[in-house]
C-alpha positions in Angstrom: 61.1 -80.9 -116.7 60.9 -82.2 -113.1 57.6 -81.5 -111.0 56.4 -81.7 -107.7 53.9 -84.1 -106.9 50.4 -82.2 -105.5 50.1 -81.7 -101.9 47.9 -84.0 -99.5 44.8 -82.5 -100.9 44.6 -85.0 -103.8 45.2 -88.3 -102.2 42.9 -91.0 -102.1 41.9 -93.7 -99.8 43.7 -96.6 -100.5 44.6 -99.7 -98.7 47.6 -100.0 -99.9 49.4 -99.3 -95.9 50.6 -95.7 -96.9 48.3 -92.2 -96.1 50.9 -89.8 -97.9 50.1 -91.5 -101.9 49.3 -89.0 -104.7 48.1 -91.1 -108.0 48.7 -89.8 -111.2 47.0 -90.8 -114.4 49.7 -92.6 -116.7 48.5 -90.6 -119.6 49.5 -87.4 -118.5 53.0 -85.7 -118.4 55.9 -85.9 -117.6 55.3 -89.7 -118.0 56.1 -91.6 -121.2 54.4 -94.5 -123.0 56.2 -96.7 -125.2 55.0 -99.5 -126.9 51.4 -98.9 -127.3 49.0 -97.3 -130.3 48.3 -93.2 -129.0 48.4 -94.4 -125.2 47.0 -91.2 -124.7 43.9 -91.4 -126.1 40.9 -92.0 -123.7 39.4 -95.8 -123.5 41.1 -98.9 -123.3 44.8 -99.3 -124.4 45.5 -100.6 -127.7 48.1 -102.0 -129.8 47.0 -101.5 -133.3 44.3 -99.0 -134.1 40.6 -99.8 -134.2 39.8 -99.9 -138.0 43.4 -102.2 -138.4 42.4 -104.6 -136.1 38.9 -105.2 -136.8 39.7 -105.2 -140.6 42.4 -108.1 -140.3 40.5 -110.9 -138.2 38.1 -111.3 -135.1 41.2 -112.2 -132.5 43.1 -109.4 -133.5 40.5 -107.3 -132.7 39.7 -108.7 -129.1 44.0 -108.8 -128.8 44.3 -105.8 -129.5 43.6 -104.4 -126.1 46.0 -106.9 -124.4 48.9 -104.7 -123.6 52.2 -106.8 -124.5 55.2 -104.8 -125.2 53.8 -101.8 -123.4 56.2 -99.9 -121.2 55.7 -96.2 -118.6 59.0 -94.4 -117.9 59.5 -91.8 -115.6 62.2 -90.5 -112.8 61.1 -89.8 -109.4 62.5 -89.2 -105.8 59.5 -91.2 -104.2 60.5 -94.0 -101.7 57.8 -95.9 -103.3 55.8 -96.8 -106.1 52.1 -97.4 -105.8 50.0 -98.6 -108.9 46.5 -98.5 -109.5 44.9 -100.0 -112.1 41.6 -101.0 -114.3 41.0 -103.6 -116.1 37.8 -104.9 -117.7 38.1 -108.5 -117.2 41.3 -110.4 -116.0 42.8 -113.1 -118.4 43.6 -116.3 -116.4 45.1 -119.3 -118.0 46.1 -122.8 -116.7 49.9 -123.0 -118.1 50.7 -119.2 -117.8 51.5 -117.0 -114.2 49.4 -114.4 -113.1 52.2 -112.0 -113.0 52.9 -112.3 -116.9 49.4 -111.6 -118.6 48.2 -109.4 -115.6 50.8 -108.1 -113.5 53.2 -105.1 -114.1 56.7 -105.4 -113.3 59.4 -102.8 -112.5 62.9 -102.3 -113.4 65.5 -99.5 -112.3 67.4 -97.8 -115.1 70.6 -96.2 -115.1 71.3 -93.6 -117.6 75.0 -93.5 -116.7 75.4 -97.6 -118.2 71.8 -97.5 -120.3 71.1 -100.7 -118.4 68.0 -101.4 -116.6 67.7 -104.1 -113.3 64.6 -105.9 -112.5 63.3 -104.5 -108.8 59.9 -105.9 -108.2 57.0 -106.9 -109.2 53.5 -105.5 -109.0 51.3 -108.6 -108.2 47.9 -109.1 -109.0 45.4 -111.2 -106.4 44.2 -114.1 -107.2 40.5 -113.0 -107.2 40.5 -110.1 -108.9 38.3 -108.6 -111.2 38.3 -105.5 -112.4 41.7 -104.5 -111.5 43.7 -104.4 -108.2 46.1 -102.3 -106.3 50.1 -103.1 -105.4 53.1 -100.9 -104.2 56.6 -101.3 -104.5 58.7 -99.8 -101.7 62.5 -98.6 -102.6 63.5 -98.5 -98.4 64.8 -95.2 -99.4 64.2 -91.5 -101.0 66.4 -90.2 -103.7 66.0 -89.8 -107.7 65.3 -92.9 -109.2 64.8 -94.0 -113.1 62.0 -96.5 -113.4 60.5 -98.3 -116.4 57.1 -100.5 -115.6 56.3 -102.9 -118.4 52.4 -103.5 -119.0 51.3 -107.0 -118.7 51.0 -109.5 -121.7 47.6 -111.2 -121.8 45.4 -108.4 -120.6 43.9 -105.5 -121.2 43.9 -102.6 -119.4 41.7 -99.3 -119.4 42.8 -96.8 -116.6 46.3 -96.9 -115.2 47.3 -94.8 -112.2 50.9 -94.5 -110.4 51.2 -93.3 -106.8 53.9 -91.2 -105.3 54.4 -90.3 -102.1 53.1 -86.5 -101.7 55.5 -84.1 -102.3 57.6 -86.2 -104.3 59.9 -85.3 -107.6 58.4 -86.7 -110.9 60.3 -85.5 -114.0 60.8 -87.9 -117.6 62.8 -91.5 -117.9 65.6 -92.6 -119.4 65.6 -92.0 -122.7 65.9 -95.2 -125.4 68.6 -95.0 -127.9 67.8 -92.6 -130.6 66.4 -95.0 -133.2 62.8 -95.8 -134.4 61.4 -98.9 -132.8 61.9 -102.4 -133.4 58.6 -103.8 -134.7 57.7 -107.5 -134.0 54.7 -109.6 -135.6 53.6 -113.3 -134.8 51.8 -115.4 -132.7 51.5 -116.2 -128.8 54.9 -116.8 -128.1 55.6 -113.2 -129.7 53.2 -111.5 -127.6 54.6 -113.3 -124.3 53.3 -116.6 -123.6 54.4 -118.0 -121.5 56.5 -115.8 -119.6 56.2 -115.4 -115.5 56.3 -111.8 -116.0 56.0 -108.9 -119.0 59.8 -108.2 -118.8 61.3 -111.7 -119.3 59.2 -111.6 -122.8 62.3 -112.1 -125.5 61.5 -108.1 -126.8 62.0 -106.8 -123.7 64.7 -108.8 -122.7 66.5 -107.6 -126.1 65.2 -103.8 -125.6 66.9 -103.7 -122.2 70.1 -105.0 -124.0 70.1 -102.5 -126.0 68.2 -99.9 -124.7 66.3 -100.1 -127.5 62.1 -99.2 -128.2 60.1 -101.8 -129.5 56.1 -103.0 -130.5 54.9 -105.7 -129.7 52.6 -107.4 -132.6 52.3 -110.3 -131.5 48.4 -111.7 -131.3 47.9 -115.1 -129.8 46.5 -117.4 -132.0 45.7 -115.1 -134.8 49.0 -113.5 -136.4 48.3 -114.4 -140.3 49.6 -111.8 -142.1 45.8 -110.2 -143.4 46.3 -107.9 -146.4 45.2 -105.0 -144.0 47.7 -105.7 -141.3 50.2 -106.0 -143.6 49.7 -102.8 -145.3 49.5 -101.3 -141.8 53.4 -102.8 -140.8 54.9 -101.9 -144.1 54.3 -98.2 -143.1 55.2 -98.0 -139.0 58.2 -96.2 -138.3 61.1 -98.7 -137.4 64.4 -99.8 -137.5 64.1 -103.2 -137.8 61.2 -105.6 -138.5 61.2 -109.6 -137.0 58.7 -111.6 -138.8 57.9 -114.7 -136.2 54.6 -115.7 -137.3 55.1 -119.5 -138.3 52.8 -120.6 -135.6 49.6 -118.6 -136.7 49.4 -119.7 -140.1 47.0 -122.2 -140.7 49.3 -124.7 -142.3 52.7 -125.0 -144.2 50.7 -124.7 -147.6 49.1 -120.8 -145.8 52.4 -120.0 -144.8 54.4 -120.2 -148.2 51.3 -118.4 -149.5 51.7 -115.5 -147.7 55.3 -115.3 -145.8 56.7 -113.8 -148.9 54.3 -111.3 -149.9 54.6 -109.8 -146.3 58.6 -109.6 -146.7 57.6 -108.1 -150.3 55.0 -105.0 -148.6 57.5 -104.6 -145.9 60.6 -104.3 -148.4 58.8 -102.1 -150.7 57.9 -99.5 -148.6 61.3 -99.8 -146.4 64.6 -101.0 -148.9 67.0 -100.6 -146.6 65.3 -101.6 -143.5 67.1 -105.2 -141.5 64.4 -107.9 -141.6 64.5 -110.3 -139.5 63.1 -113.8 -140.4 62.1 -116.4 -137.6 60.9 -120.1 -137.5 58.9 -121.6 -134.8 61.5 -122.9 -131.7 59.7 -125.9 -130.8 60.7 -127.8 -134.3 60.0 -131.4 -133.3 56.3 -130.8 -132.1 54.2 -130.9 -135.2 55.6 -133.2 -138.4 54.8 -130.6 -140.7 57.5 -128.1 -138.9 59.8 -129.0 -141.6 57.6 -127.4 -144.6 56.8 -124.8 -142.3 60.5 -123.7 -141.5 61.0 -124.5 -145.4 58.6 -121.9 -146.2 60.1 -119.0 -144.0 63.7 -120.2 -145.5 62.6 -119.8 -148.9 61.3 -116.1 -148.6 65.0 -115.6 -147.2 66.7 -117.1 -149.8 64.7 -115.6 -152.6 65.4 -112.0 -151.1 68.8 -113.0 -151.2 68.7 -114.3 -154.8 66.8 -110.5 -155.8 70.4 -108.7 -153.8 68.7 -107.7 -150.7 71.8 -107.7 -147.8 69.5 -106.4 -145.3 67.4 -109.5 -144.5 68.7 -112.1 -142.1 67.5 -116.2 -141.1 67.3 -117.9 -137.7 66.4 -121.3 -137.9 63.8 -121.8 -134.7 65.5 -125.4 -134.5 68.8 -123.5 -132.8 66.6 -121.4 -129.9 66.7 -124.4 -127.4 69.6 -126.8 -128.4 72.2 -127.9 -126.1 72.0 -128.7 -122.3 68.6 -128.0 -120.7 66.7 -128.6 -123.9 64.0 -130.1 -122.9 63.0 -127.4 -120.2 62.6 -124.5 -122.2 59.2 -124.7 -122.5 55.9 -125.0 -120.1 53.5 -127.5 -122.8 56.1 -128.0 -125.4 55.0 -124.6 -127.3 55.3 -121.8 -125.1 59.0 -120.6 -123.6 59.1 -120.6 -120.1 61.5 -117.5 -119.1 64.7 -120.1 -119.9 62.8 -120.5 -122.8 62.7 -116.5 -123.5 66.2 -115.8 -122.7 67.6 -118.3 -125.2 65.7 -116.9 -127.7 66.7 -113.3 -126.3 70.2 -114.3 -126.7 70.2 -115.6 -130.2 67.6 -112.9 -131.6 69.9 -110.2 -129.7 72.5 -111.0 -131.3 71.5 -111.1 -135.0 69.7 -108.0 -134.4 72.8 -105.9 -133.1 74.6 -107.4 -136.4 71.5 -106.1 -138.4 71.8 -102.5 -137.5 75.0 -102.5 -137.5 75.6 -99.0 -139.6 71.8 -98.7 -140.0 70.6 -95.2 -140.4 74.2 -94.0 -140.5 
């Protein structure tokens, strides 16, 4: 269904340079959320919900409302794209842009190739504080298919797109018709440190593939609790990436509980492709060894007990080769050449994964 956007009536004042804008709240039709726990429910947007994330640890609760892996798609003839937005408090860290854990950025999708360019980015001031307003102008009008992906390290309670007045709005491009591809881990899961939310290694991989995916990735605090466990073993998807190695307290908490999540995941979901990860930056802390020997060890025992759905990558492999040494912004966190090789060799053994799956 396509719609017209409501007449001059319903602007507002806005100092964006433009006296034609209509904002529209996100949460209302025809645009679609992806990526995000009922986006349509009043309040702040979340990840997980409520009684999940306070019940697993105090960070996952406060991470919860950071938006990483959240995406809006929509079509529209608009010659621009305004975007209003509030935000309780704005994240800002030394070794991480603005434009990844605040800022939205915006892609063009074509449904004719199911591929998806970046445009522009919606960039936050530097003395924010509650939010901030940004518009992306096109030069032209005709129908275009847009996806805006939510930023990283922030949350975000009120989210508004403006069109010029009189303007088409109708639904996105649709994602392949598959379930979502669930991820869980640490900081570098949830996007740090990437210069903006779509060179994060998910989204780089769901624009690939044109494929949905959550984002569970909780800076810091990924540790695979009993009760966020029992929560991923029952999400819809159609492939699960366990890329927690960094959260775990130490090697000896990591072979305690990387099996048992593979376990609760495989018993509620036998034929689902799991996806095992080790950290990328190997040769940072000595006990990355027992740490990557843990993770390899709840691979090879699935394979021992015949499960040919679960796959290994060794973090070692992410950054090897020419360039090594700058995929990374402290020796921890990809930098976006540090996203895209991982993009690259995740992609990969994910396509191989679902390969048949569902079929």
């Amino acid at each position: 269904m396509e719609i017209k956007v409501p007449d001059k009536n319903l602007t507002v004042e806005t100092a964006l340079g433009v006296n034609d804008v209509v904002f529209r709240d996100v949460r209302t039709n025809p645009f679609e959320i992806y990526g995000l726990y009922e986006p349509r429910r009043p309040g702040a947007f979340r990840r997980l919900p409520d009684e999940v994330a306070e019940g697993t640890n105090p960070g996952v609760a406060e991470l919860n409302g950071h938006t990483a892996g959240g995406r809006i798609r929509f079509s529209t003839d608009s010659p621009y794209v305004a975007l209003r937005v509030k935000m309780p408090g704005v994240c800002k860290m030394p070794h991480m842009p603005l434009t990844g854990s605040s800022g939205f950025d915006l892609y063009l999708d074509d449904p004719a190739s199911s591929g998806s360019r970046y445009f522009r980015t919606f960039i936050p001031p530097m003395d924010m504080q509650t939010g901030y307003e940004s518009i992306v102008h096109f030069g032209s009008r005709k129908t275009r298919y847009i996806t805006i992906n939510f930023p990283t390290y922030n949350p975000v309670t009120e989210l508004y797109l403006g069109l010029a007045d009189g303007s088409s709005l109708g639904r996105g491009m649709a994602y392949r018709d598959l379930p979502p591809v669930v991820y869980f881990g640490s900081s570098i899961t949830q996007g740090g440190c990437s210069s903006r939310p779509g060179n994060t290694y998910q989204a780089v991989i769901g624009r690939r593939f044109n494929l949905d995916h959550v984002n569970l990735g909780f800076s810091g605090n990924g540790r695979a609790e009993g009760k966020i466990v029992d929560y991923l073993a029952h999400l819809p998807m159609c492939a699960f990436v366990s890329d927690y190695d960094h959260n775990a307290w130490n090697a000896d908490y990591l072979w305690k509980t990387h099996y048992p999540l593979y376990r609760a995941i495989r018993d509620a979901n036998p034929d689902l492709p799991y996806i095992i990860i080790s950290r990328p930056d190997f040769f940072v802390d000595p006990e990355c060894p027992a740490r990557r020997g843990a993770a390899y060890d709840t691979y090879r025992r699935a394979r021992e007990e015949g499960d040919r759905h679960v796959y290994w990558i060794d973090g070692e492999s992410f950054f090897r080769g020419e360039y090594e040494d700058m995929c990374t912004v402290d020796t921890c966190h990809p930098n976006d050449f540090g996203f895209a090789r991982m993009a690259a060799v995740i992609g990969c053994e994910l396509e191989r994964a679902l390969i048949g799956w569902g079929d």
